[in-house]
C-alpha positions in Angstrom: 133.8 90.2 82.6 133.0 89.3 86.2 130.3 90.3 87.7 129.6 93.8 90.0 129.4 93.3 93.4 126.1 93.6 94.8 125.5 95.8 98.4 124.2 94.0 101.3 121.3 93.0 100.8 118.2 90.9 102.6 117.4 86.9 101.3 115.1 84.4 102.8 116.7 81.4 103.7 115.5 77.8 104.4 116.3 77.1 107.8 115.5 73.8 110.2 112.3 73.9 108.6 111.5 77.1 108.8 111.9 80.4 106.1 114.5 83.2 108.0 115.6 86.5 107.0 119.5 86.7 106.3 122.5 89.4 104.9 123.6 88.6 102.2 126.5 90.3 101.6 128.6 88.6 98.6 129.3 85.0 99.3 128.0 85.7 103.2 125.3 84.7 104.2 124.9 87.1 108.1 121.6 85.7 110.3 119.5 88.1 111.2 117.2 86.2 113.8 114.4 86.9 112.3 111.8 84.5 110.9 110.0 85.7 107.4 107.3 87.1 109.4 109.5 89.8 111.2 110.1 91.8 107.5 110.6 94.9 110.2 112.9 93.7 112.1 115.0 91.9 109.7 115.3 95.7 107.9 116.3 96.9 111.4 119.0 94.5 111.3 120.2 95.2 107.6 120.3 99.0 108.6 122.5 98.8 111.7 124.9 96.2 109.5 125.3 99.2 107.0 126.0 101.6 109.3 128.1 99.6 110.8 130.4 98.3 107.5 130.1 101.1 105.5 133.0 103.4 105.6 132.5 106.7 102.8 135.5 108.2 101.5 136.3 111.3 103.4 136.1 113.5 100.4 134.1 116.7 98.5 135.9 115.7 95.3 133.4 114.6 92.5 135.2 112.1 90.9 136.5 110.7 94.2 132.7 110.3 95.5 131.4 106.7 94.6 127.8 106.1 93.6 128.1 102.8 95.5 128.5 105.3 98.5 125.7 107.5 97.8 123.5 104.6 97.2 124.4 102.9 100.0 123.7 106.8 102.4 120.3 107.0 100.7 119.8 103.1 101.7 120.6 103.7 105.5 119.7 107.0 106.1 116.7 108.0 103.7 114.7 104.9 102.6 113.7 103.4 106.6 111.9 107.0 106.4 110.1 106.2 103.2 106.1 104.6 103.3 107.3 101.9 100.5 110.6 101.3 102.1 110.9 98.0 100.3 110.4 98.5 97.0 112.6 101.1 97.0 115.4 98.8 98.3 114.7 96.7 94.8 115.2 100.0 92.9 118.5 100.6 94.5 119.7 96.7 94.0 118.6 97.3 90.3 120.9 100.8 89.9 123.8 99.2 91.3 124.4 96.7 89.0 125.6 99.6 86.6 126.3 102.7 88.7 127.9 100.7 91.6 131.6 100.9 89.6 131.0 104.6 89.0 131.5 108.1 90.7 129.5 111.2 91.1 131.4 113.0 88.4 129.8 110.3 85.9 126.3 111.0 86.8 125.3 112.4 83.5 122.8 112.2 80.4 125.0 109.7 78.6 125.4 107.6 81.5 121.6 108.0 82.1 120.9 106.8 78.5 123.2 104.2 78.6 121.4 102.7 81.6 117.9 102.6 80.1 119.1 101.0 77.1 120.6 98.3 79.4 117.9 98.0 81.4 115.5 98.1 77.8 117.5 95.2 77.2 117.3 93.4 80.3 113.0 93.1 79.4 112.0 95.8 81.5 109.7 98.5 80.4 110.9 102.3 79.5 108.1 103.1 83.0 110.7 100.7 85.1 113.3 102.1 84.5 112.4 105.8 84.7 111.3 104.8 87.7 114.6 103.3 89.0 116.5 106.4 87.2 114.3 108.7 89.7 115.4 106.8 92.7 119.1 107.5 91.4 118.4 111.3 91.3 116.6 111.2 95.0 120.0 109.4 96.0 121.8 111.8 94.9 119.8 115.0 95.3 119.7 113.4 99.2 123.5 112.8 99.4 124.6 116.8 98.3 122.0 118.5 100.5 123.0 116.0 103.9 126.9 116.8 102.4 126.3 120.5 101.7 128.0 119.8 97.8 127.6 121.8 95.1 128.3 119.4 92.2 124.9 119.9 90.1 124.7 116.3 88.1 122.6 116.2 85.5 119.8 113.5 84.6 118.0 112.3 81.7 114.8 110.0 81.9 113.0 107.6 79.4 109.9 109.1 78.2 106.7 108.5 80.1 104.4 105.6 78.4 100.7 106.2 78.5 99.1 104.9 81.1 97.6 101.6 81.4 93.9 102.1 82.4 92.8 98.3 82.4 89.7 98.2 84.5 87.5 94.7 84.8 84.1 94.7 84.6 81.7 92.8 87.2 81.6 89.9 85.2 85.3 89.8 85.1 85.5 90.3 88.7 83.1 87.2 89.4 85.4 84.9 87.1 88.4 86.4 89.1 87.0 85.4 92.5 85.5 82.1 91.6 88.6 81.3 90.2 90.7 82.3 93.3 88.2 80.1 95.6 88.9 77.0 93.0 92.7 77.4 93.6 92.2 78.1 97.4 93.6 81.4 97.1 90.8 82.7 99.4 93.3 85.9 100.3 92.8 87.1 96.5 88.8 86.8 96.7 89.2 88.6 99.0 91.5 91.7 97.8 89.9 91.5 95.1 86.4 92.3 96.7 87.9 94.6 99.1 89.7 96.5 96.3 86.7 97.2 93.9 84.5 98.1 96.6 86.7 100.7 98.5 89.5 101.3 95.4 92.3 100.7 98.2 95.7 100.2 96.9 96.6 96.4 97.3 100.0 97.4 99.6 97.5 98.8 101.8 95.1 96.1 101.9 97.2 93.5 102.7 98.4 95.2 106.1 94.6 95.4 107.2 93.6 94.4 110.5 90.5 93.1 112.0 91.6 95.3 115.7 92.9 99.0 116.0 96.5 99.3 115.4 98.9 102.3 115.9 100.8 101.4 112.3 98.5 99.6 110.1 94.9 100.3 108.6 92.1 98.5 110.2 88.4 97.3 110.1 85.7 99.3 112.3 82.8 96.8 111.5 80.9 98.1 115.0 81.2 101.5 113.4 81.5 100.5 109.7 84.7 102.4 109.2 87.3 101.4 107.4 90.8 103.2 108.1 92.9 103.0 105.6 96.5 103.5 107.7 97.2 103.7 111.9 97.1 106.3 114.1 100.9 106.9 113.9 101.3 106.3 110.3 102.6 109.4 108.6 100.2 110.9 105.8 101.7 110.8 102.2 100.7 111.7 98.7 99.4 108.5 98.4 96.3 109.7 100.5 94.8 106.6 102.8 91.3 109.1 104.1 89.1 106.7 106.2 85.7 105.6 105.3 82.3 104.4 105.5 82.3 100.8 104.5 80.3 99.9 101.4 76.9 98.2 102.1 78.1 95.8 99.4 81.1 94.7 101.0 79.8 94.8 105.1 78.3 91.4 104.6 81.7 89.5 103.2 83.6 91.2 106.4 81.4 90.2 108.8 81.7 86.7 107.7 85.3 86.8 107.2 85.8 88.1 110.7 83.7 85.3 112.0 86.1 82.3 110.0 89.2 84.6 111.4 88.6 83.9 114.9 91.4 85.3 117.0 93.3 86.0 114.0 94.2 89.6 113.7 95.1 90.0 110.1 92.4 90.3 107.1 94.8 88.8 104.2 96.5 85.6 105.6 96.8 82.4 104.5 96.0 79.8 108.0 96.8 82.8 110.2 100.3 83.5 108.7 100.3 87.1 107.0 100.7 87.9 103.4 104.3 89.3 102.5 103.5 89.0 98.7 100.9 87.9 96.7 102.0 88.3 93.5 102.3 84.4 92.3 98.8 83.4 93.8 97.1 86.6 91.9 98.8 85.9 88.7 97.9 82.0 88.9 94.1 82.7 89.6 94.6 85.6 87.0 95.5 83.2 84.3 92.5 80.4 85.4 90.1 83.5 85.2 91.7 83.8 81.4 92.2 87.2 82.0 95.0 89.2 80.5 98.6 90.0 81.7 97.1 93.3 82.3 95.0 92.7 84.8 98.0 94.0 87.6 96.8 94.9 91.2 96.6 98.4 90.4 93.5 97.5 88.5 91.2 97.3 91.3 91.9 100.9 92.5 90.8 101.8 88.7 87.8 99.3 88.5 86.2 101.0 92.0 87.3 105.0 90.0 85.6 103.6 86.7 82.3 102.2 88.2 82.0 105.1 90.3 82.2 107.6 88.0 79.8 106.2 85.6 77.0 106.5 87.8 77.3 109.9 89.4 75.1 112.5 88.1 76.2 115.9 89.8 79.9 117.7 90.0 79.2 117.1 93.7 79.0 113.8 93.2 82.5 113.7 91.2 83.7 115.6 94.3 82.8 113.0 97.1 84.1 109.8 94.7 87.3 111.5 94.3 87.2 111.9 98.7 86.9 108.5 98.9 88.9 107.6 96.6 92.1 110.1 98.2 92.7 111.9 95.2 92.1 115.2 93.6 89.3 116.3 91.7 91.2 117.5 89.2 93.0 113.8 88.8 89.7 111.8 88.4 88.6 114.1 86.3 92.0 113.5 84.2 92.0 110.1 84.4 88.6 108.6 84.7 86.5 111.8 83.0 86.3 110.3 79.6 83.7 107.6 81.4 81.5 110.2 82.4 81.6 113.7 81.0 78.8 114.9 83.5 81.2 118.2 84.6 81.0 119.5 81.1 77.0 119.2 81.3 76.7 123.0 82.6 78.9 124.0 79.4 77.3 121.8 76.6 73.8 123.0 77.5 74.9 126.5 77.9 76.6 126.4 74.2 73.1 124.7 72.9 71.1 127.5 74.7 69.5 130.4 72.4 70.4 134.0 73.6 67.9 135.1 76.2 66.1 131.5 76.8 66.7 130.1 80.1 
């Protein structure tokens, strides 16, 4: 059976040296312009070739309306608006593999089922492809409310797996860094520093700056602020609140900042900024002999784990989960086991005699 058709989609190509950004649009290959650097532009470019080649059939009928179509609307009109933009471009690539032969009318539990099972198969995890599933239904959902359709689809999901809450403890964190610095991965030394001292998502470490930028988070060392997205950036769920840069972690910035020189970004390698760092963390993972579950996200729970074992007061709780840009009521969730100091009040007041204070 031959293979779907993939949509357009962006490649890196080797070109006179140097790595470019191209179209790839079956056996084309359509230059963008733009070297690997320019991720921004080269999107830029990918979205005005969709809008210019793709052509939806005129239609309100169902089973006339292909998900290849819908995908392709969510692609050009939706995702440039969305903070993770590319990532969500690798969930659309994944769905239309099997919904990209498929219509509107066949967006149903079966169908739903049938593609986590394939996609089970395919060694991904249940999380993946709930994840992928969600980005069909925002596709969708997005497509009948810009159309003004009625058609209600309906979805099924792979259950939600437990959590991983993998968090390294500071001799693990050494091992990690010394073993970065022995490979020459000096950009995961120092995410890795940066991460369990400020529990920043990686995604927003890596755009860091040493200057004030409009569209990127940024280093205040004069002020010892650290803001965590740009002036212009939208705010999200993902929360990004500025602030106060740990006394730990002023010392390894100010040093950084020095071997920097004019170079604006925080995480490079020689001056060139990081796109992905996902090889060089796994390979100074794996000389740290650390576990497959030490993934990014890890960091962010390492700084939520330390922190909350050493607070003492519920106000306490309150400022770590400010500066870590989430709720109270989500530490608490997550991380409370560590530290059950908010149910002091209550286990003192069930251990209390009537009328002693």
């Amino acid at each position: 059976m031959p293979r779907e058709k993939l949509p357009p989609r962006l490649k890196l190509r080797d070109y006179r040296g140097s790595k470019v950004w191209v179209i790839k649009d079956g056996k084309r290959d359509v230059r963008t312009g733009c070297l690997e650097p320019d991720l921004a532009g080269a999107e830029a470019k990918l979205k005005a070739y969709l809008i210019q080649k793709h052509q939806p059939a005129a239609t309100k009928d169902p089973e006339a309306i292909a998900c290849a179509d819908i995908l392709t609307y969510y692609a050009v009109h939706k995702v440039p608006t969305i903070s993770n933009a590319r990532n969500e471009v690798y969930l659309i690539d994944a769905l239309a593999r099997f919904w990209g032969t498929k219509y509107l009318f066949d967006v149903d539990k079966p169908n739903c089922r049938a593609y986590a099972s394939l996609r089970l198969s395919d060694g991904v995890t249940g999380g993946t492809a709930r994840r992928e599933l969600e980005t069909l239904k925002a596709a969708v959902n997005f497509f009948l409310e810009e159309k003004k359709l009625s058609f209600k689809p309906s979805f099924q999901f792979p259950e939600k797996g437990d959590s991983r809450l993998r968090w390294l403890r500071r001799s693990e964190v050494a091992q990690f860094i010394h073993a970065a610095r022995r490979r020459g991965n000096h950009h995961i030394a120092r995410i890795i520093l940066i991460g369990v001292y400020t529990g920043t998502r990686v995604g927003a470490i890596r755009q860091m700056r040493w200057v004030p930028s409009v569209d990127t988070g940024y280093f205040d060392l004069e002020h010892g602020v650290m803001y965590r997205k740009g002036h212009t950036e939208r705010t999200t769920k993902k929360r990004r609140p500025s602030i106060g840069i740990p006394d730990r972690l002023m010392p390894h910035l100010h040093r950084w900042r020095d071997l920097d020189g004019p170079c604006p970004y925080v995480i490079h390698r020689d001056g060139i900024p990081m796109d992905s760092a996902r090889k060089a963390w796994a390979n100074s993972r794996d000389d740290a002999g650390l576990d497959a579950d030490v993934v990014p996200h890890c960091l962010r729970h390492t700084t939520a784990s330390w922190g909350i074992q050493n607070v003492e007061t519920v106000q306490e709780l309150q400022s770590l989960a400010d500066f870590l840009g989430m709720s109270l009521k989500m530490l608490l969730e997550t991380y409370g086991h560590l530290n059950p100091v908010h149910q002091r009040a209550a286990s003192n007041a069930i251990s209390r005699r009537p009328g002693h204070i």
